[in-house]
ZAMARGU-4260 file (C-alpha; in steps of 0.2 Angstrom, whole numbers, plus 5000, padded with zeros to 4 digits):
<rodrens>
0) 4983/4970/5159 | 4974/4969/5176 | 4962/4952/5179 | 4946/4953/5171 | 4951/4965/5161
5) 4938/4967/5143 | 4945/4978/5131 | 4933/4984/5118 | 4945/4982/5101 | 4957/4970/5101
10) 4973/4970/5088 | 4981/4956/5082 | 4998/4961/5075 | 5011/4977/5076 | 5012/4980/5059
15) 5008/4996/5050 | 4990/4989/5047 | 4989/4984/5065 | 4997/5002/5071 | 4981/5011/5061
20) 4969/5000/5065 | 4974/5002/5085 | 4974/5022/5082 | 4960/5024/5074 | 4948/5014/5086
25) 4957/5023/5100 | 4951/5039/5091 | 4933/5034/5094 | 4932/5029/5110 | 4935/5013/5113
30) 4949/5004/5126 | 4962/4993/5116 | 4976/4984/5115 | 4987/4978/5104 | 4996/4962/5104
35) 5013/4960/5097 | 5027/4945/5098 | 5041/4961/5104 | 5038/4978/5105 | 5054/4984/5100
40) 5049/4977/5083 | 5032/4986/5080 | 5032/4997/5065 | 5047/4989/5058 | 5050/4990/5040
45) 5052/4972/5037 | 5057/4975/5019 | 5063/4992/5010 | 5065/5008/5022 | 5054/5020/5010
50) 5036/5027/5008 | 5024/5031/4997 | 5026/5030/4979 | 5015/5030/4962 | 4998/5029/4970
55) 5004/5023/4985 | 5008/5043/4991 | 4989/5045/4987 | 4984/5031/5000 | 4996/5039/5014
60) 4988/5055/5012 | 4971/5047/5013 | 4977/5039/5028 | 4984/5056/5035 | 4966/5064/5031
65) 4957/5053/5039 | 4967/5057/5057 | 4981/5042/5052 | 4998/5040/5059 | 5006/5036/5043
70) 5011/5051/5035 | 5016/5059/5049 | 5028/5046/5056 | 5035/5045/5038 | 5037/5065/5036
75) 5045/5065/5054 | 5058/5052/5052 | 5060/5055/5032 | 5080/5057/5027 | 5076/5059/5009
80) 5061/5064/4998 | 5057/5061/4979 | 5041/5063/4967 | 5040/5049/4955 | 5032/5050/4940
85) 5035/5069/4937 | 5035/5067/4918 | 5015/5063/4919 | 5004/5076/4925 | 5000/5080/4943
90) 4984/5068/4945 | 4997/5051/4943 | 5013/5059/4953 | 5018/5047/4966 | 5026/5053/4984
95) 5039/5044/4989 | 5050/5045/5006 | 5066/5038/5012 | 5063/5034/5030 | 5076/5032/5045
100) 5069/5014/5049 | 5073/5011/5067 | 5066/5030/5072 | 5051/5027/5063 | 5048/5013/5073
105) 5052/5020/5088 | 5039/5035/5084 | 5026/5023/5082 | 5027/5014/5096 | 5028/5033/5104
110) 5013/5036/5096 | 5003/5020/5102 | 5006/5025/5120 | 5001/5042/5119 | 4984/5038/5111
115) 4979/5025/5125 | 4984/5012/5116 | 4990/4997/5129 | 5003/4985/5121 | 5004/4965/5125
120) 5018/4958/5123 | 5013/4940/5117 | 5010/4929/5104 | 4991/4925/5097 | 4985/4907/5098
125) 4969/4906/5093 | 4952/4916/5095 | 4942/4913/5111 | 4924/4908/5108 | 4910/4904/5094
130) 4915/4910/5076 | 4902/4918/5075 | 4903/4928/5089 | 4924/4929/5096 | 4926/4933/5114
135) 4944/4938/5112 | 4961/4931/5107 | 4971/4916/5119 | 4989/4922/5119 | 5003/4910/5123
140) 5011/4921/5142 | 4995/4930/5145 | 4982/4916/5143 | 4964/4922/5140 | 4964/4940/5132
145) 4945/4946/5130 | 4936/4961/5118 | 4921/4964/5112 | 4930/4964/5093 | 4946/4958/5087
150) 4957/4965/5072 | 4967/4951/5065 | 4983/4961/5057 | 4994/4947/5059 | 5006/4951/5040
155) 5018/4939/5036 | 5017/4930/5054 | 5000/4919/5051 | 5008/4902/5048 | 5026/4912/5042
160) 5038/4901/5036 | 5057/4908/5030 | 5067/4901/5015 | 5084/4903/5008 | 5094/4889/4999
165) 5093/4874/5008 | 5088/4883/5024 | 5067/4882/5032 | 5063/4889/5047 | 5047/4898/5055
170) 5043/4914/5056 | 5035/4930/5052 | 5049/4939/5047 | 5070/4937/5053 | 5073/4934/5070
175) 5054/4933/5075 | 5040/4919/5078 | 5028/4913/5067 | 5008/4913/5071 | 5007/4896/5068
180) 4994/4889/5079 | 4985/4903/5075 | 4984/4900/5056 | 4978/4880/5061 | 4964/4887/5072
185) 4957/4899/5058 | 4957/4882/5047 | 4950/4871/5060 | 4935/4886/5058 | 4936/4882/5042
190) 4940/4899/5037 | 4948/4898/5018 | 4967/4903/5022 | 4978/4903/5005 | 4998/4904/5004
195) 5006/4920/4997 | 5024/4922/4994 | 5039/4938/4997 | 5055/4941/4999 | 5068/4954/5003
200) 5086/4958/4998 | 5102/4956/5008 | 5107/4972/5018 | 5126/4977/5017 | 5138/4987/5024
205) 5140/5007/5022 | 5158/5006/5025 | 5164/4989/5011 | 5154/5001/4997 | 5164/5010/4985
210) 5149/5025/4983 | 5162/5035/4969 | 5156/5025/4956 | 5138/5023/4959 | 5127/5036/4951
215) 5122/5047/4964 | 5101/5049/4966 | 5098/5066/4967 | 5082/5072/4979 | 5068/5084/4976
220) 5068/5094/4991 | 5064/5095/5009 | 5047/5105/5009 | 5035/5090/5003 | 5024/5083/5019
225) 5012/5069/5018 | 5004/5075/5035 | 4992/5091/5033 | 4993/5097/5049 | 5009/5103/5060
230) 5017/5086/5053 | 5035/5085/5060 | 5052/5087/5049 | 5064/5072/5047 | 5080/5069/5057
235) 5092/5077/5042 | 5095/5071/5023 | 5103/5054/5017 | 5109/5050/5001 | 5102/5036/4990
240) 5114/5028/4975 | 5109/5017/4960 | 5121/5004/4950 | 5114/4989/4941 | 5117/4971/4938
245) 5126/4964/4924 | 5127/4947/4913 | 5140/4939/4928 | 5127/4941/4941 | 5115/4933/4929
250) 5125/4921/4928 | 5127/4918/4947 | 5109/4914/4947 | 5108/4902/4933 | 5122/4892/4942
255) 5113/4891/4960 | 5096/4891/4952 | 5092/4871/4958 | 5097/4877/4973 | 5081/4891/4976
260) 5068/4886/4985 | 5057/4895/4973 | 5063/4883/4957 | 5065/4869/4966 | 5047/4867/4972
265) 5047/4870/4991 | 5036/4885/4991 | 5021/4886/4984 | 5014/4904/4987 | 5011/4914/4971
270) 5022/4929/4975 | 5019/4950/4970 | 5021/4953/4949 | 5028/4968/4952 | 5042/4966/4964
275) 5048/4950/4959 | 5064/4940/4966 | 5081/4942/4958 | 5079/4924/4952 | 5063/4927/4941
280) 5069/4942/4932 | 5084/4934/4926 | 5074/4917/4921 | 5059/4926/4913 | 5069/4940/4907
285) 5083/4930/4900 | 5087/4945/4888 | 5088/4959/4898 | 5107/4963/4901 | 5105/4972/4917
290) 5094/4976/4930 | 5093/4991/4943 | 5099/4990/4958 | 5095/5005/4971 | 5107/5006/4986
295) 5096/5015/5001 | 5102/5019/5016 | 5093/5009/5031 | 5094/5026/5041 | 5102/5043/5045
300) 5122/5036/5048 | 5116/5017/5044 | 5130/5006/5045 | 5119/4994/5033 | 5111/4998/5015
305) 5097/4990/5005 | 5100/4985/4990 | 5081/4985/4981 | 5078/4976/4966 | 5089/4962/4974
310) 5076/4951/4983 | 5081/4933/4984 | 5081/4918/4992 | 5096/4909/4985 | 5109/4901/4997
315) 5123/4912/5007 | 5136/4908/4992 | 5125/4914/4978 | 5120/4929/4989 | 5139/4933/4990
320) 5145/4929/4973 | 5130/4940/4966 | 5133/4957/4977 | 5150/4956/4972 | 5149/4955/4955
325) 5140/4973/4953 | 5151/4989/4952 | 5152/4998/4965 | 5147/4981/4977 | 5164/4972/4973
330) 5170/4970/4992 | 5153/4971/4999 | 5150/4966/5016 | 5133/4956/5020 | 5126/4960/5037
335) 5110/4951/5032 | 5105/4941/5020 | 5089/4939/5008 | 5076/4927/5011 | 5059/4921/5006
340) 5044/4923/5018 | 5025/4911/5013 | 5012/4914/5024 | 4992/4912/5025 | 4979/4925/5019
345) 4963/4923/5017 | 4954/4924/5003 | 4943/4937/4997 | 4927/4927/4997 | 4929/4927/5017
350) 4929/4945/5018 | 4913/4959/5015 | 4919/4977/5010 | 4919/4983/5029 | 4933/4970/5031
355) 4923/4960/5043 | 4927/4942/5041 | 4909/4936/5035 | 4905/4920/5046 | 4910/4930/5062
360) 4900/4947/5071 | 4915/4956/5076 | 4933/4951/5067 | 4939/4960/5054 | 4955/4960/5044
365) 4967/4970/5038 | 4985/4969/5026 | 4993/4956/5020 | 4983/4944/5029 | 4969/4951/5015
370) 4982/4948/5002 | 4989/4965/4999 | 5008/4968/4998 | 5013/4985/5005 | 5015/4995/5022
375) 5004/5011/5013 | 4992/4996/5007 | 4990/4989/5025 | 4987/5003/5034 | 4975/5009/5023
380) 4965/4994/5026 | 4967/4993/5044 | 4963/5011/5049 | 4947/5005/5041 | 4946/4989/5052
385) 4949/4995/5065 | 4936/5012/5065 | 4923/4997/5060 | 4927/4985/5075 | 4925/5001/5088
390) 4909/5007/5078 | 4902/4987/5082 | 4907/4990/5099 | 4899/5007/5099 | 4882/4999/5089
395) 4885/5009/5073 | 4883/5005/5056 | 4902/4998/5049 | 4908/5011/5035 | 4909/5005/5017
400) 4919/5016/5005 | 4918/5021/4987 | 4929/5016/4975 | 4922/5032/4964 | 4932/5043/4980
405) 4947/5036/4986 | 4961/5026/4983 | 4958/5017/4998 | 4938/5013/4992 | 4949/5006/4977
410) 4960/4994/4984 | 4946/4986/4996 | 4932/4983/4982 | 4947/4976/4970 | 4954/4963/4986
415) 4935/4960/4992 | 4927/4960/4975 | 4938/4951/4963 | 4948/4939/4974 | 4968/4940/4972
420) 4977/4927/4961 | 4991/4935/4967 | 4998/4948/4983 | 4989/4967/4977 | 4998/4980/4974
425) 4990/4997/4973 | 4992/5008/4953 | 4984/5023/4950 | 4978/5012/4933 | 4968/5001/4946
430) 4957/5019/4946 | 4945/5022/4933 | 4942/5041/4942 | 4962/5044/4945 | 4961/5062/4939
435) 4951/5064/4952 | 4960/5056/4965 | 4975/5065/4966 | 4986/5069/4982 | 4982/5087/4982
440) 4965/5085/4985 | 4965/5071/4996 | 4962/5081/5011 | 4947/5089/5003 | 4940/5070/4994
445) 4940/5060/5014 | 4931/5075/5023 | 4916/5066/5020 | 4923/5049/5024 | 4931/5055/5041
450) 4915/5063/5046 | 4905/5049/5043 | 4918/5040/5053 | 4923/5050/5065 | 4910/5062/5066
455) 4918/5077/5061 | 4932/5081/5048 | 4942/5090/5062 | 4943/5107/5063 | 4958/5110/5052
460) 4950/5099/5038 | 4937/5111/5038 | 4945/5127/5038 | 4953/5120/5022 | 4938/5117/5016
465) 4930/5135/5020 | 4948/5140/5011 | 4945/5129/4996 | 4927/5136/4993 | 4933/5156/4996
470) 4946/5152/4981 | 4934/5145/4973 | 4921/5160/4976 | 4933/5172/4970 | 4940/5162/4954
475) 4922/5161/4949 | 4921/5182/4953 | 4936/5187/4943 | 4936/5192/4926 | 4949/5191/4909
480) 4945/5192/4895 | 4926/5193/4898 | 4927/5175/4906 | 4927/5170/4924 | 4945/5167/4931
485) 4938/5149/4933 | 4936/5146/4915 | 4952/5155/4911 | 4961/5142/4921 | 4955/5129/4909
490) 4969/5132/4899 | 4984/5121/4899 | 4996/5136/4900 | 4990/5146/4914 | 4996/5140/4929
495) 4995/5145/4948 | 5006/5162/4948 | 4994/5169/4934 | 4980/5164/4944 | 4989/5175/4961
500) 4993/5189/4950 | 4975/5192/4940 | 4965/5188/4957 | 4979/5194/4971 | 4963/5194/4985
505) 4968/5174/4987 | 4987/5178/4990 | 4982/5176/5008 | 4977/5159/5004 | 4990/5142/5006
510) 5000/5141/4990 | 4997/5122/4988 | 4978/5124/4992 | 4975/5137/4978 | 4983/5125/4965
515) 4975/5110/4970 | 4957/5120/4966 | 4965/5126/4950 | 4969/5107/4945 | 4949/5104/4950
520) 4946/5115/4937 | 4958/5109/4925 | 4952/5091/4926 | 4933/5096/4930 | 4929/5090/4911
525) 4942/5075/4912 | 4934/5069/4928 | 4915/5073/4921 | 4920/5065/4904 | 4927/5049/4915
530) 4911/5045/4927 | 4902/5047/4911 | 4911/5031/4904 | 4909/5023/4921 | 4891/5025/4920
535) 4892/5018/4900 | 4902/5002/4907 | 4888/4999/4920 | 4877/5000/4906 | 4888/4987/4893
540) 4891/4974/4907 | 4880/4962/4899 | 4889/4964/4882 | 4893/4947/4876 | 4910/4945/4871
545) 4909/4928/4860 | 4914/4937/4846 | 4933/4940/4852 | 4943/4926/4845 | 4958/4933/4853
550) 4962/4943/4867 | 4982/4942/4864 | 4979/4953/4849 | 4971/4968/4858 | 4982/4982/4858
555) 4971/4994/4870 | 4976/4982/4886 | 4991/4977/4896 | 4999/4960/4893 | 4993/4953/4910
560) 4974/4956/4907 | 4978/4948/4889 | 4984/4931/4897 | 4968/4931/4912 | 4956/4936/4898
565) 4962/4922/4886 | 4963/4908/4900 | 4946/4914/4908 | 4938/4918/4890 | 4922/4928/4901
570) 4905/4928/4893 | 4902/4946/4896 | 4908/4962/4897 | 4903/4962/4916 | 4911/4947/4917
575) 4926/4953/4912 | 4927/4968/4922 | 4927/4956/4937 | 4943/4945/4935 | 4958/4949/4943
580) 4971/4958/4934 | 4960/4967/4924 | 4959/4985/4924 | 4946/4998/4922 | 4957/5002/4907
585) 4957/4984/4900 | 4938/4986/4899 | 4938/5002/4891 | 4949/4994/4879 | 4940/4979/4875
590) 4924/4992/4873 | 4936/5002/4861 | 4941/4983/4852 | 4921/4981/4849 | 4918/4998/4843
595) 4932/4994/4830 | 4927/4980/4825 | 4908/4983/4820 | 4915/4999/4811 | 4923/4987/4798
</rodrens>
């Protein structure tokens, strides 16, 4: 950085929402840099070495349509791939890569340099300037760093602090600093910064494993990419195991359990539902008799393993005694162990759905500073950020997405809108549209976003789209049965081969491209019958709901919107529809509950 140097976007952070946020105001124009505590550590995968999953595939291929660098560092450093959720239909499957760890990092930081994007290697302190109006970031080596915006990505770092038995230390993550001073000056602006709580498992050793008797996890194939266009192939293919806890490692807990800093009462961050420590399944679940354990590789020829669905922060001992005492594990070697991380985010009521920090001109915010849990999760909020802070800088209107469209439009209108009681996690079910929002089509859904964004969808997103609209010119113009192809392809049982053997003219077409409009067809009256309901629930918001006396015996929605719904006890339907932890599907089955009940 040369003296009176002004970059026009700033990025606080190097984490995967700080990596996309960089990128994608580098896209439009803009000169930026990114600050980072070590740049050896950007992109790291501070927890499990995977990406993607059940709706969390979706989001990276959003991010890869919209010119993201997720997908393609994941496809390009990938060493095993599998689809989750197979058993449902196509609109719900879930993506999911094994990832080389220390080559995707490596490929990021690769990638930040090739799109102009400068590095600083420093640590944040505070912002520079009014609130309402930040001149730029005061680092720690560097002094004054100035930008006409600022992108604070900051993930675990902002006031991090680290916990495992009787041990407390600072920091974002192992072995790195914390941002400390930065989360006192965002208080000192009076900004609302809440505590969130995660954790991460011990890594062990390749070599101490005895991989004969763990149940082997077979792959489903090379050939799937999250990128669209010339996306990379991974380094080679790694194998991932699975075993499971039993009642002695249960027991192990119980014995150490006054000794978690979780129990004992030195953390007070809420931490995610669904990836909970080691400690609260066995408390809460006291009856389960097992738990899985999946043993993942850290990388092609790791000498360490992750072992997810072990996530603690119980001391050294415990760690030890509890590795050991799965099969498979019994002369494990720890090379790291698990630990908790709390850390600030701010809460949703400082946020507006551009992810601009409201009482400031030109901060945004992105990942789990916003509350989110997740690399996918992160990203997808800072590409957003980050296109926002450069279109300030260029004087264009900030982008707002839909939560009708994408997965990402999701996410942001359930961490802006509701507020978070506890760190988000992304579900298809979070979706009321989520037949519509399939990876297939994701390319096709974020055309419209990108070239809002961006200006143009890029010239291979719209040969796909001239593609998707001659397959669906010629579907309409062949004939069985006296019925358009389309129609035909309503059925449940056709699938794409019939569809290339009655119409061979779109033979020339990509494979994957002629299914995904065959599936538009499939769901068309799914996805119709769906906004209909959408616009009924817009129309029922102000259904009062003092008639439920209980919401614990509603079969139609999940146990956790039960529990808000009976502590909240809303007025109205609309209401309801607003809380945290309840679902698009919760409301549709507290309309179904009404229905029922003044049929009788």
């Amino acid at each position: 950085m040369s003296p009176g140097t002004v970059y026009d976007v700033l990025v606080l952070g190097g984490g995967h929402a700080g990596i996309e946020a960089a990128l994608s105001a580098a896209r439009l124009g803009c000169r930026v840099a990114l600050v980072a505590a070590d740049r050896k550590r950007i992109g790291e995968m501070s927890c499990n070495p995977a990406i993607g999953g059940v709706a969390k595939g979706i989001l990276v291929r959003e991010i890869d349509a919209l010119g993201g660098s997720m997908g393609r560092g994941a496809d390009a450093c990938g060493i095993q791939f599998r689809m989750l959720n197979r058993s449902k239909g196509p609109a719900v499957w879930g993506p999911r890569k094994q990832e080389d760890a220390d080559l995707y990092s490596r490929w990021q930081l690769k990638n930040l340099r090739l799109n102009g994007v400068e590095v600083l290697e420093d640590v944040a302190e505070r912002l520079l300037g009014e609130t309402s109006e930040v001149e730029g970031l005061r680092c720690r080596r560097l002094g004054s760093v100035r930008a006409r915006a600022v992108v604070i990505a900051a993930g675990t770092f902002l006031g991090g602090k680290l916990f495992r038995g009787s041990e407390q230390w600072t920091g974002g993550r192992i072995g790195d600093v914390s941002a400390e001073r930065m989360e006192q000056d965002m208080r000192r602006r009076m900004f609302h910064v809440k505590r969130f709580k995660t954790g991460t498992p011990p890594r062990i050793t390749r070599r101490s494993l005895n991989l004969s008797v763990l149940d082997l996890q077979e792959e489903d194939g090379e050939g799937y990419l999250f990128g669209h266009e010339n996306s990379p192939e991974g380094p080679g293919r790694e194998r991932c195991y699975l075993t499971r806890s039993n009642r002695r490692t249960a027991e192990v807990v119980k014995r150490f359990i006054d000794q978690s800093p979780l129990y004992g009462g030195r953390i007070s961050g809420v931490g995610p539902r669904y990836c909970p420590s080691f400690e609260d399944k066995v408390m809460k679940f006291p009856d389960r008799e097992s738990h899985a354990l999946h043993v993942e590789p850290m990388g092609i020829d790791s000498r360490w393993m992750y072992l997810n669905g072990l996530s603690t922060s119980l001391p050294r001992r415990a760690q030890e005694k509890m590795v050991r005492s799965v099969e498979g594990l019994r002369g494990a070697e720890i090379a790291v162990y698990g630990y908790a991380v709390e850390y600030g985010y701010f809460d949703g009521a400082e946020l507006n759905r551009t992810l601009r920090l409201l009482r400031t001109g030109n901060v945004f915010a992105a990942g789990q500073v916003c509350g989110t849990s997740g690399y996918e999760e992160a990203a997808a909020m800072g590409l957003l950020a980050g296109a926002n802070a450069a279109r300030i800088c260029r004087e264009e209107e900030p982008v707002r997405l839909s939560r009708a469209r994408s997965y990402m439009g999701v996410m942001i209108d359930d961490v802006v809108g509701k507020g978070l009681t506890e760190p988000y996690r992304l579900f298809s079910s979070r979706s009321e549209n989520r037949l519509h929002l399939r990876p297939d089509n994701a390319d096709r859904r974020m055309a419209p976003v990108a070239e809002r964004i961006f200006g143009s969808a890029g010239e291979w997103l719209e040969k796909r789209l001239e593609s998707a609209g001659a397959i669906s010119k010629a579907l309409r113009s062949a004939r069985v049965e006296g019925k358009s192809l389309m129609e035909h392809c309503r059925r449940p049982e056709v699938g794409t081969e019939e569809v290339l053997h009655l119409a061979p003219g779109i033979g020339k077409f990509d494979a994957e491209l002629v299914r995904s409009v065959v599936l538009d067809e499939k769901y068309r009256g799914y996805i119709e019958r769906s906004e209909r309901r959408i616009e009924q629930r817009k129309r029922m918001e102000n259904v009062a709901l003092s008639g439920i006396d209980s919401y614990r015996s509603i079969r139609e929605i999940c146990y956790e919107a039960r529990v808000v719904l009976e502590r909240e006890r809303p007025a109205t339907l609309g209401e309801a529809a607003g809380l945290p932890g309840v679902r698009p599907s919760d409301v549709e089955g507290i309309i179904v509950h009404l229905a029922r009940e003044r049929s009788t």
